[in-house]
Every structure is written in structure tokens, then in C-alpha cells.
mmCIF entry with sequence, helices, sheets and N, C-alpha, C, O atoms, coordinates in Angstrom:
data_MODEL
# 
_entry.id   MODEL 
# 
_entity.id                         1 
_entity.type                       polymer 
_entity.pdbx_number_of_molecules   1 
# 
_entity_poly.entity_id                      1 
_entity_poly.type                           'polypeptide(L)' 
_entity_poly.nstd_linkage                   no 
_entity_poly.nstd_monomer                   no 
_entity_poly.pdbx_seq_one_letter_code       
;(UNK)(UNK)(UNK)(UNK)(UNK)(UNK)(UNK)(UNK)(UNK)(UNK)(UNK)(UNK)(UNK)(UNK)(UNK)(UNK)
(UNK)(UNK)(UNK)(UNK)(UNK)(UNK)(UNK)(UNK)(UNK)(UNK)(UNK)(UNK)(UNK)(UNK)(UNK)(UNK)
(UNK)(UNK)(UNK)(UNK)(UNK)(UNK)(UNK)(UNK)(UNK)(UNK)(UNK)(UNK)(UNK)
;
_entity_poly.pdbx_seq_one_letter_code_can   XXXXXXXXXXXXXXXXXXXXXXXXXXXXXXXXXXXXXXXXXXXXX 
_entity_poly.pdbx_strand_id                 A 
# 
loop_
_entity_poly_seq.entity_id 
_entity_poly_seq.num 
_entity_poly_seq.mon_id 
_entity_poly_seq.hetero 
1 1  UNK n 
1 2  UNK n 
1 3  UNK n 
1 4  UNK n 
1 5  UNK n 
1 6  UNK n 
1 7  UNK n 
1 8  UNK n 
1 9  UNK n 
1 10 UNK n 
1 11 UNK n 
1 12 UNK n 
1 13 UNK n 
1 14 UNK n 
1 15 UNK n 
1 16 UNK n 
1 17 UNK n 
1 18 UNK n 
1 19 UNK n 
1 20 UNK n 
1 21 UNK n 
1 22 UNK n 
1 23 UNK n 
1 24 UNK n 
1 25 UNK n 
1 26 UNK n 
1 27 UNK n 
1 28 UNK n 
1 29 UNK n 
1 30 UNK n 
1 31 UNK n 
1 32 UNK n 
1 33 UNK n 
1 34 UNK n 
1 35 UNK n 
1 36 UNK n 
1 37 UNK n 
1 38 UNK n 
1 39 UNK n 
1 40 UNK n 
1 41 UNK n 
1 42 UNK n 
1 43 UNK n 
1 44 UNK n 
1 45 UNK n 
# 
_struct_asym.id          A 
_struct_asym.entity_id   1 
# 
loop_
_struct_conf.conf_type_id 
_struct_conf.id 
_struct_conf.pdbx_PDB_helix_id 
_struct_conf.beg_label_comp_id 
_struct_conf.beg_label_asym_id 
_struct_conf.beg_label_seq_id 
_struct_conf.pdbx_beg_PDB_ins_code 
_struct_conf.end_label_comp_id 
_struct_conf.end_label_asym_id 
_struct_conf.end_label_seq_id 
_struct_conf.pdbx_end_PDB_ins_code 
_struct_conf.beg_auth_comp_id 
_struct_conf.beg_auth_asym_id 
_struct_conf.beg_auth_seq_id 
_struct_conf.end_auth_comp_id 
_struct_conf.end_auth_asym_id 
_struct_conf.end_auth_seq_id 
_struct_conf.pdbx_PDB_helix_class 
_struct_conf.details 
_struct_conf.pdbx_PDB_helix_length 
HELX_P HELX_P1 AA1 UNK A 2 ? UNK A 5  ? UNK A 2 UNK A 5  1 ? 4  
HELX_P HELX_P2 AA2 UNK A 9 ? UNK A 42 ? UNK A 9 UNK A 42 1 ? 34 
# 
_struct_conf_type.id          HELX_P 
_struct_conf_type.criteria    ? 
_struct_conf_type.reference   ? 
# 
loop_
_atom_site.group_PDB 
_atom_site.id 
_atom_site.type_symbol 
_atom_site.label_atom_id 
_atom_site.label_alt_id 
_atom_site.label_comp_id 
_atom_site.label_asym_id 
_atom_site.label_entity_id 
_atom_site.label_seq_id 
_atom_site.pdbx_PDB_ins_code 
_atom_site.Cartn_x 
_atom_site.Cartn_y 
_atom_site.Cartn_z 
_atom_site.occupancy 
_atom_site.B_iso_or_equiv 
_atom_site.pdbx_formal_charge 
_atom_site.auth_seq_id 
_atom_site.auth_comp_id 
_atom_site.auth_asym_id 
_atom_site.auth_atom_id 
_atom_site.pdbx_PDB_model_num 
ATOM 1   N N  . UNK A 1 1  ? 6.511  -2.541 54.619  1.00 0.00 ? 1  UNK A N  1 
ATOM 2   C CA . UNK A 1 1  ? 5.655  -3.362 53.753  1.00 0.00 ? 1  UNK A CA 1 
ATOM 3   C C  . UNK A 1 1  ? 4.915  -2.482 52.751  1.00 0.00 ? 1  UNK A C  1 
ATOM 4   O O  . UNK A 1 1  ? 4.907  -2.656 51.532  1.00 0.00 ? 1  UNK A O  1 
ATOM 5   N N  . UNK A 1 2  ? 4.329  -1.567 53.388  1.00 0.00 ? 2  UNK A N  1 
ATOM 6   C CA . UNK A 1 2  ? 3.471  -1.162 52.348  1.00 0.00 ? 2  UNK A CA 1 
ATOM 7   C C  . UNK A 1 2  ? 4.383  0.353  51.236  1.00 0.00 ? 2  UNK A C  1 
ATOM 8   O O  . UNK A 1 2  ? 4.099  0.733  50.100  1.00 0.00 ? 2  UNK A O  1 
ATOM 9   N N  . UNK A 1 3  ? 5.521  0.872  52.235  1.00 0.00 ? 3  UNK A N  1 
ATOM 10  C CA . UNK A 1 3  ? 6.686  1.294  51.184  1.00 0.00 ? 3  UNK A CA 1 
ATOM 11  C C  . UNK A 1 3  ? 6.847  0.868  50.189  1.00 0.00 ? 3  UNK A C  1 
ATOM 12  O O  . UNK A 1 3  ? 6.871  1.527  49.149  1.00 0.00 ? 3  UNK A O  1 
ATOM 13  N N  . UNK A 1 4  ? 7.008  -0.457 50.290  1.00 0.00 ? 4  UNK A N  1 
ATOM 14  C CA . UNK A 1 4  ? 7.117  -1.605 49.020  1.00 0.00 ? 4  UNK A CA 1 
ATOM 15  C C  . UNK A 1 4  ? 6.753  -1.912 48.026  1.00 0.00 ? 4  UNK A C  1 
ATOM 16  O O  . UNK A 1 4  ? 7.408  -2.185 47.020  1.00 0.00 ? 4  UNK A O  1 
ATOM 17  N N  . UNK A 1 5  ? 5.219  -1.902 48.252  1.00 0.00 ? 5  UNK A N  1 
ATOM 18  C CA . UNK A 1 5  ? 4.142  -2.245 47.737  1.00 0.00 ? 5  UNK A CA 1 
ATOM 19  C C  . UNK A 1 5  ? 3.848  -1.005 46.696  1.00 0.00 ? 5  UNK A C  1 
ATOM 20  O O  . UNK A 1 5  ? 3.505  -1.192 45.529  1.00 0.00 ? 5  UNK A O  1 
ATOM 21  N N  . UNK A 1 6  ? 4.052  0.406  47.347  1.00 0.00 ? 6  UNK A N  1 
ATOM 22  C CA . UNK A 1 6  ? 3.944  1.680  46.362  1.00 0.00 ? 6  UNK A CA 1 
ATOM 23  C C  . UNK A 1 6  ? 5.118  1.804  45.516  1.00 0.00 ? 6  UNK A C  1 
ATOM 24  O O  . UNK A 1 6  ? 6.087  1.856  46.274  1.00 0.00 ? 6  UNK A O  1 
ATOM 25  N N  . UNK A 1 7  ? 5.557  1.888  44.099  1.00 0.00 ? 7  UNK A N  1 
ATOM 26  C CA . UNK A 1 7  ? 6.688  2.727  43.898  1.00 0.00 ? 7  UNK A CA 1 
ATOM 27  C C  . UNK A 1 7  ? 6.118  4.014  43.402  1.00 0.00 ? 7  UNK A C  1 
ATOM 28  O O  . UNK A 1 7  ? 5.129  4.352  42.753  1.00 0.00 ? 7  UNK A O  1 
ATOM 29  N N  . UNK A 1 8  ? 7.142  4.596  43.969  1.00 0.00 ? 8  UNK A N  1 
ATOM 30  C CA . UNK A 1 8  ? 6.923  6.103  43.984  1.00 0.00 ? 8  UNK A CA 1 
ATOM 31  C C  . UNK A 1 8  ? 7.111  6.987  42.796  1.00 0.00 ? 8  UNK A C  1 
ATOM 32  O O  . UNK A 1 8  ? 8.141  6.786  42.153  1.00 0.00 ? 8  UNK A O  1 
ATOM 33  N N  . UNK A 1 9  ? 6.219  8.035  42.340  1.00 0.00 ? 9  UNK A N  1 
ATOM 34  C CA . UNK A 1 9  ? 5.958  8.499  40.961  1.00 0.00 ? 9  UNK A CA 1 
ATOM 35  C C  . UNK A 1 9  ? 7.644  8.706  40.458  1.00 0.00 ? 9  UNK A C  1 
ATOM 36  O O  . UNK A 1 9  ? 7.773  8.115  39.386  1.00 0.00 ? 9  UNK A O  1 
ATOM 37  N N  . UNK A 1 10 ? 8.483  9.116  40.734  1.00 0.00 ? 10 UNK A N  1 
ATOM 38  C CA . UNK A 1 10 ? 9.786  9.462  40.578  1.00 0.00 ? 10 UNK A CA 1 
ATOM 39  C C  . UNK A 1 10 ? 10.410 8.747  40.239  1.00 0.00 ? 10 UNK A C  1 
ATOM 40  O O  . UNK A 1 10 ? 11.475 9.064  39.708  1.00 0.00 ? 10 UNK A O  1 
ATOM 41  N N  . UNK A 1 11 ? 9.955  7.190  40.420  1.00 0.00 ? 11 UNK A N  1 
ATOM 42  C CA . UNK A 1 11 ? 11.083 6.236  40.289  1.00 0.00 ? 11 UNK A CA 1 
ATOM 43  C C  . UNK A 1 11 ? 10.737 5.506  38.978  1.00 0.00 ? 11 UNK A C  1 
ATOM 44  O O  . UNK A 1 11 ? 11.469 4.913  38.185  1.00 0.00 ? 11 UNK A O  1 
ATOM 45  N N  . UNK A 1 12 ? 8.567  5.857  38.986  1.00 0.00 ? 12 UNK A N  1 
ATOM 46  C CA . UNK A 1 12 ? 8.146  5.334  37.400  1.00 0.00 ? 12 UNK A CA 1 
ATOM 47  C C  . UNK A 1 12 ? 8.741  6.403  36.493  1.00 0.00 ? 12 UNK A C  1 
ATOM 48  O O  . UNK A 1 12 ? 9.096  6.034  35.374  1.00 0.00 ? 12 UNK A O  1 
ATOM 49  N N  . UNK A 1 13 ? 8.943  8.078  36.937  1.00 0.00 ? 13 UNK A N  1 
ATOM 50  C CA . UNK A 1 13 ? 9.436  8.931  35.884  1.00 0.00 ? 13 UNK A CA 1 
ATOM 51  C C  . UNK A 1 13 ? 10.555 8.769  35.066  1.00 0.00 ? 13 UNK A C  1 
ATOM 52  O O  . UNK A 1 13 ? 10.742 8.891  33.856  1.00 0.00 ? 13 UNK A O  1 
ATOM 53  N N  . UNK A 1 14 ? 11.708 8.268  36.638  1.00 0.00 ? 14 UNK A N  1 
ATOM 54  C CA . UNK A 1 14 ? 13.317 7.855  35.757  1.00 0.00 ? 14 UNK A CA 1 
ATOM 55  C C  . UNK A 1 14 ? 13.076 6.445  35.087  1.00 0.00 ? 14 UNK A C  1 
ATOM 56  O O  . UNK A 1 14 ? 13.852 6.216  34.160  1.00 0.00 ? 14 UNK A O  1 
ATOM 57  N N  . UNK A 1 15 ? 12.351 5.662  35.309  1.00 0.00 ? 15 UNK A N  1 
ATOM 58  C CA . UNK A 1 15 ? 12.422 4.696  34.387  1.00 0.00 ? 15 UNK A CA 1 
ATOM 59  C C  . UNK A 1 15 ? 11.667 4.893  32.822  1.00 0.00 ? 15 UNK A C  1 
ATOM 60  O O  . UNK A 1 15 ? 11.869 4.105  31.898  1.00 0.00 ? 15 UNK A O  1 
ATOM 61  N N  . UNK A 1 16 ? 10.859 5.974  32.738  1.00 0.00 ? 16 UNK A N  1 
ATOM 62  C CA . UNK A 1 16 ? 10.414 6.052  31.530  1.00 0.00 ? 16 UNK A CA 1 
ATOM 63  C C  . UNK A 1 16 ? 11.515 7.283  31.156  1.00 0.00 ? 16 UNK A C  1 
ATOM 64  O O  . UNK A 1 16 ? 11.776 7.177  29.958  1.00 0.00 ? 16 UNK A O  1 
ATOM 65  N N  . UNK A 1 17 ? 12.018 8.055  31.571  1.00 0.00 ? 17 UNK A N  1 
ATOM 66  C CA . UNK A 1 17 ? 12.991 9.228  30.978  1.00 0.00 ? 17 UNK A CA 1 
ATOM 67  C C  . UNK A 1 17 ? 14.406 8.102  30.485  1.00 0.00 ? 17 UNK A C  1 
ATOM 68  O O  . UNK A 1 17 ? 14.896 8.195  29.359  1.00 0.00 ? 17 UNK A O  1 
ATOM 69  N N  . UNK A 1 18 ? 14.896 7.125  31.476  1.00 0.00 ? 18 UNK A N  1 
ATOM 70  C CA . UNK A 1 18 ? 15.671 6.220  31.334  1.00 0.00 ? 18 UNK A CA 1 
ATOM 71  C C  . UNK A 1 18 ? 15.799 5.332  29.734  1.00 0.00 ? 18 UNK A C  1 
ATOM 72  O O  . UNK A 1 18 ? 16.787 4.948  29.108  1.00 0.00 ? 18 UNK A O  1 
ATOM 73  N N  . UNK A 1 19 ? 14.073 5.217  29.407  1.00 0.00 ? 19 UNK A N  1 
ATOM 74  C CA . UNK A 1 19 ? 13.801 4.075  28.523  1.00 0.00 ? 19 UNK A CA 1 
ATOM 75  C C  . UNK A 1 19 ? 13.637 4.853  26.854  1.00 0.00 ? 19 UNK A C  1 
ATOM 76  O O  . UNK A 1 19 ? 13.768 4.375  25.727  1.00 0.00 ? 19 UNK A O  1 
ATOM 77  N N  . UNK A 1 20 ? 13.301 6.221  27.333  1.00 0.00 ? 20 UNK A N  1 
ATOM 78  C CA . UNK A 1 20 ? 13.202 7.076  26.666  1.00 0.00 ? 20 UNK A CA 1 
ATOM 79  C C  . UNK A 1 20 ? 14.669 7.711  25.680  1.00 0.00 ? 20 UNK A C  1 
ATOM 80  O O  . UNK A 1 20 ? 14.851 8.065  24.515  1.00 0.00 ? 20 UNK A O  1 
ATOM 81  N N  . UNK A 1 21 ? 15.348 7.615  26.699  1.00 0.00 ? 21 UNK A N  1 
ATOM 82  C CA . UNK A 1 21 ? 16.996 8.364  26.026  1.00 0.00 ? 21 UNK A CA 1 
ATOM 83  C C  . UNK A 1 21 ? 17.240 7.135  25.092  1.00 0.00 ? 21 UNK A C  1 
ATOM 84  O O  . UNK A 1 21 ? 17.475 7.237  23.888  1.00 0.00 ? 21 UNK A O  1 
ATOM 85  N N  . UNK A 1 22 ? 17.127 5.532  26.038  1.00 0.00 ? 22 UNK A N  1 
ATOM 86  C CA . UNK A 1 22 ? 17.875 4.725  25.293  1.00 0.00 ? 22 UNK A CA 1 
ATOM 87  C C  . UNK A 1 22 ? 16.839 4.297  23.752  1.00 0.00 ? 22 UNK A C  1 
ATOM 88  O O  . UNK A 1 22 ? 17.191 3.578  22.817  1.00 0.00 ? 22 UNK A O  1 
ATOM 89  N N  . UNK A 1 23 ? 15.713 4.914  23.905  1.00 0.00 ? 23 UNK A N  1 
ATOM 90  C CA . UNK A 1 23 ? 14.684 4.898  22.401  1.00 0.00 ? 23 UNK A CA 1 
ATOM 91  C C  . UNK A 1 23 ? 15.368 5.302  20.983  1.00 0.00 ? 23 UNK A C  1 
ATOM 92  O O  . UNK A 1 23 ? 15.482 4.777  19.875  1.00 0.00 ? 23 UNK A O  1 
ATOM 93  N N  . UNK A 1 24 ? 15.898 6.929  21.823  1.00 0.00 ? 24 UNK A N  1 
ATOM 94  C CA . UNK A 1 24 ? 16.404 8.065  21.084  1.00 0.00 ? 24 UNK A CA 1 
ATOM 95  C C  . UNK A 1 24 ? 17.343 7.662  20.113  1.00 0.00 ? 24 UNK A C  1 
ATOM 96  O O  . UNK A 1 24 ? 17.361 7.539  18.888  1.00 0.00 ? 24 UNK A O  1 
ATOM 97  N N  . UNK A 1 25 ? 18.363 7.444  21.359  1.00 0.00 ? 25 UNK A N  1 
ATOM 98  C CA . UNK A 1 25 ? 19.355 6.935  20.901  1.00 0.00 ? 25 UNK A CA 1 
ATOM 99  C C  . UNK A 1 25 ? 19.859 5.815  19.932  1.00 0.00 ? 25 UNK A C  1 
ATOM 100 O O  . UNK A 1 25 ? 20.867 5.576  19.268  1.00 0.00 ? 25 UNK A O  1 
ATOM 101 N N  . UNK A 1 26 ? 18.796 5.321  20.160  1.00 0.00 ? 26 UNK A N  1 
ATOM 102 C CA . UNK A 1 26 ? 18.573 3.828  19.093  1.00 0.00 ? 26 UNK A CA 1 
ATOM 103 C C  . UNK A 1 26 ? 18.193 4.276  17.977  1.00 0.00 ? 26 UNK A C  1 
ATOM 104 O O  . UNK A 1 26 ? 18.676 3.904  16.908  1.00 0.00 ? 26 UNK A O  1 
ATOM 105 N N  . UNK A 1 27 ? 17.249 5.160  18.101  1.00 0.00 ? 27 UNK A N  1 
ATOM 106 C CA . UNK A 1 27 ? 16.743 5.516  16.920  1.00 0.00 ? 27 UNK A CA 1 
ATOM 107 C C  . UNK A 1 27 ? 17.878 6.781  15.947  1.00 0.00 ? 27 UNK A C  1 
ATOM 108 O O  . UNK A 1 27 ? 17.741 7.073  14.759  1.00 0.00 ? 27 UNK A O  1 
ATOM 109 N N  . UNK A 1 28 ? 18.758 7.233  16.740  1.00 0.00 ? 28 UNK A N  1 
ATOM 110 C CA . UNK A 1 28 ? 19.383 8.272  16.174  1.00 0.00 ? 28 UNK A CA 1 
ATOM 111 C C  . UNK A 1 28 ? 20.713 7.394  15.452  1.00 0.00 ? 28 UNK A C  1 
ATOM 112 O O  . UNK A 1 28 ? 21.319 7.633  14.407  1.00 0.00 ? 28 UNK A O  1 
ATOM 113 N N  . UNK A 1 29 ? 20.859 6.500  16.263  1.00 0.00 ? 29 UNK A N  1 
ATOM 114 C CA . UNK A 1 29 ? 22.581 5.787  15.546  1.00 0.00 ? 29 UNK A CA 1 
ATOM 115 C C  . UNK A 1 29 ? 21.897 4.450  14.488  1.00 0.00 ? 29 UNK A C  1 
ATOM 116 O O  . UNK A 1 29 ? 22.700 3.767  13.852  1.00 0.00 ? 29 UNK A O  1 
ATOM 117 N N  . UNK A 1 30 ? 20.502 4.188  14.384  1.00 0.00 ? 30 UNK A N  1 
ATOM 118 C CA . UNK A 1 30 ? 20.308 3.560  13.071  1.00 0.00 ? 30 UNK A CA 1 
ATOM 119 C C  . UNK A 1 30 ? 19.925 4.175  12.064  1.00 0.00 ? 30 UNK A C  1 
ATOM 120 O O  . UNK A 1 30 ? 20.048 3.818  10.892  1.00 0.00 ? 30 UNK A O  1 
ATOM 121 N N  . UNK A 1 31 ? 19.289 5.436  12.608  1.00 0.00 ? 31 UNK A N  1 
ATOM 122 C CA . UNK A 1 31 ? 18.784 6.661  11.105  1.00 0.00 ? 31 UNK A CA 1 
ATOM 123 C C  . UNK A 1 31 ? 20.571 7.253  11.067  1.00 0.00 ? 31 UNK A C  1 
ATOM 124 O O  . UNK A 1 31 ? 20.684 7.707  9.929   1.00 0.00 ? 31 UNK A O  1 
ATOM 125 N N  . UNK A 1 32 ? 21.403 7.361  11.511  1.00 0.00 ? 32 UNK A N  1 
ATOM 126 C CA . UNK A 1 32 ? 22.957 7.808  11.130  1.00 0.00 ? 32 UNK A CA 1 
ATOM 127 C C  . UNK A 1 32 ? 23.432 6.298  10.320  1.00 0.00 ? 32 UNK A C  1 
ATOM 128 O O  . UNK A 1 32 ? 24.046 6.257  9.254   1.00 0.00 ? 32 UNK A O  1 
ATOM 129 N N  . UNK A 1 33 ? 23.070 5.349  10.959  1.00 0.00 ? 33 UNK A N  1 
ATOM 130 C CA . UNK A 1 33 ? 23.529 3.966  9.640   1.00 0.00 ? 33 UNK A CA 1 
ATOM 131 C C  . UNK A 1 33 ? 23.164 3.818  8.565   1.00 0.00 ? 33 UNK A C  1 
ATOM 132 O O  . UNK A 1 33 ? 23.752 3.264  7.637   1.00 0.00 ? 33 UNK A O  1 
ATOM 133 N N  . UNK A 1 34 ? 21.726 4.505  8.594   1.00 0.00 ? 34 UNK A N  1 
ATOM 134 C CA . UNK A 1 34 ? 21.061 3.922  6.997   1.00 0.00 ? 34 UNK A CA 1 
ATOM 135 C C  . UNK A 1 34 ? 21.560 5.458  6.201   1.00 0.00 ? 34 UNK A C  1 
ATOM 136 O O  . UNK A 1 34 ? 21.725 5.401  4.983   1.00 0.00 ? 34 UNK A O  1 
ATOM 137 N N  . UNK A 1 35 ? 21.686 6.194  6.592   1.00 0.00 ? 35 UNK A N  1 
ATOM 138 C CA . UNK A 1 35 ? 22.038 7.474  5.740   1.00 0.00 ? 35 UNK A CA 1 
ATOM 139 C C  . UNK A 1 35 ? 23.794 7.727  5.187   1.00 0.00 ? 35 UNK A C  1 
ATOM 140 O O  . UNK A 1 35 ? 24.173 8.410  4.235   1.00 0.00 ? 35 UNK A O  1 
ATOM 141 N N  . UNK A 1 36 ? 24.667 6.878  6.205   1.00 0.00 ? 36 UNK A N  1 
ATOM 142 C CA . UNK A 1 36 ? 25.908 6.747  5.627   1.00 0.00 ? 36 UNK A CA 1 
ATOM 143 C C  . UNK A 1 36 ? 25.863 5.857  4.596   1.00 0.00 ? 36 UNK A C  1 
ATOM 144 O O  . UNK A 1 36 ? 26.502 6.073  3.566   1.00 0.00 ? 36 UNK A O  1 
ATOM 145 N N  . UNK A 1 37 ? 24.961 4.551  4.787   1.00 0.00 ? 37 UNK A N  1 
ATOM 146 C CA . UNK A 1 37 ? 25.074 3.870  3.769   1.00 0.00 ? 37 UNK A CA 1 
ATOM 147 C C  . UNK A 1 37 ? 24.460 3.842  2.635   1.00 0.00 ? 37 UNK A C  1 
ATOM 148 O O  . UNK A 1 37 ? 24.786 3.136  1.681   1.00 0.00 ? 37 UNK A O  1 
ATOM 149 N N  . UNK A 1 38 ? 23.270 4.829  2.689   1.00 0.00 ? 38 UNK A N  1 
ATOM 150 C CA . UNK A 1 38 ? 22.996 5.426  1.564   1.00 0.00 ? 38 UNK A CA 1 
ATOM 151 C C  . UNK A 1 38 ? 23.987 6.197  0.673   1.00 0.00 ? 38 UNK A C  1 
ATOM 152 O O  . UNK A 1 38 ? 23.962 6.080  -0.552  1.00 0.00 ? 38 UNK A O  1 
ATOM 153 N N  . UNK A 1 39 ? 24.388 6.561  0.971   1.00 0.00 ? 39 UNK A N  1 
ATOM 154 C CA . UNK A 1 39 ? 25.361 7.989  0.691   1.00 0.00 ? 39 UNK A CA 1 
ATOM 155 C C  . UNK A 1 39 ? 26.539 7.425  0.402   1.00 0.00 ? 39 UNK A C  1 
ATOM 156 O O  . UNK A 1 39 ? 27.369 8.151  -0.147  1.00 0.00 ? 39 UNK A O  1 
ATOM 157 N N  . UNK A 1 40 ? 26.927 5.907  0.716   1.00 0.00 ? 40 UNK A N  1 
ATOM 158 C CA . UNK A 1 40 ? 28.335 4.919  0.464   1.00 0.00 ? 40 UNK A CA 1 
ATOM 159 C C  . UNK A 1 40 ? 27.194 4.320  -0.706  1.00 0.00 ? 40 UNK A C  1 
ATOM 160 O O  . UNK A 1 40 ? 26.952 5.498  -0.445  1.00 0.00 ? 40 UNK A O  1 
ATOM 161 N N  . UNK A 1 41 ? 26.480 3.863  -1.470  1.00 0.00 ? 41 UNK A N  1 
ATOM 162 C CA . UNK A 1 41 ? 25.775 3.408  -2.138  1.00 0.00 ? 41 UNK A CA 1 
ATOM 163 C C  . UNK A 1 41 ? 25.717 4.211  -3.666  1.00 0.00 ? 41 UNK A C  1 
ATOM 164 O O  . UNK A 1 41 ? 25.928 3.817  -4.813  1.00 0.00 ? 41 UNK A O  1 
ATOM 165 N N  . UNK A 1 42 ? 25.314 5.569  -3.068  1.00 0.00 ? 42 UNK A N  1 
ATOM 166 C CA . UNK A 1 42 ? 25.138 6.740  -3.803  1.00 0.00 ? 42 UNK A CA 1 
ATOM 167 C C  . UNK A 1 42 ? 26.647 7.136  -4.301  1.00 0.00 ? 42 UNK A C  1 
ATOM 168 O O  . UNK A 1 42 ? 26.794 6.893  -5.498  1.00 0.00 ? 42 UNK A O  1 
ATOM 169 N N  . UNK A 1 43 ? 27.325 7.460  -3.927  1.00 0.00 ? 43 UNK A N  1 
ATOM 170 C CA . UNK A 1 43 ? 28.463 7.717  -4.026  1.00 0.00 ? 43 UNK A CA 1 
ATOM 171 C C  . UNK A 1 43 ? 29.395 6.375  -4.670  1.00 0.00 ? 43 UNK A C  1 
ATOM 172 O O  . UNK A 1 43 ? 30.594 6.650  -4.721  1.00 0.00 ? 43 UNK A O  1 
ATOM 173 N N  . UNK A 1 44 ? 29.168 5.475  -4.989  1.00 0.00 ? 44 UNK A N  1 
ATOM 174 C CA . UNK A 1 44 ? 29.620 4.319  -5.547  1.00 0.00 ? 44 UNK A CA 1 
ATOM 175 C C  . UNK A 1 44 ? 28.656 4.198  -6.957  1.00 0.00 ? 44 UNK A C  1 
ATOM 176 O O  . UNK A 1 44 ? 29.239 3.708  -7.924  1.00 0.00 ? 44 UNK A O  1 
ATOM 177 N N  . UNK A 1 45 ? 27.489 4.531  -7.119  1.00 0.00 ? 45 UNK A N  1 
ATOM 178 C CA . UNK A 1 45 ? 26.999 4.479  -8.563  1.00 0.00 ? 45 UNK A CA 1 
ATOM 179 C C  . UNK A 1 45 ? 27.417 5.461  -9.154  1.00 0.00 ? 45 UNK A C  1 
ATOM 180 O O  . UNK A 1 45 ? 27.144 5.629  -10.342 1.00 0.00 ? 45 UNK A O  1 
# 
């Protein structure tokens, strides 16, 4: 019961290291979208 009741610092760590990559990552393959399509934009004027 009271196992339960605690979650344990390790398990809040992988869920923020977890939430963290998938941030990154989000943030790295839409700053790689807006810069190809800059550059397809640029390259077309």
C-alpha cells in the first residue's frame, strides 16, 4: 500500500529525462522543417 502511494525519485527522473528527449526532438525536426523550407523558398526567388 504505501509502496504505492510513494513513486520513487527514479521513476519521476525517467519520466522527465523521457519527456525531455521527446521536447528535443520535437523541437529539432521542426527547426530542420522551417530551415529546409526556408532555403526551398530562398532558392526559388
Amino acid at each position: 500500500m504505501t509502496k504505492n502511494k510513494f513513486i520513487t525519485f527514479e521513476e519521476v527522473y525517467e519520466k522527465k529525462q523521457r519527456s525531455k528527449k521527446i521536447f528535443i526532438g520535437t523541437y529539432i525536426t521542426i527547426s530542420l522543417v522551417l530551415i529546409s523550407l526556408m532555403t526551398y523558398f530562398m532558392g526559388k526567388s
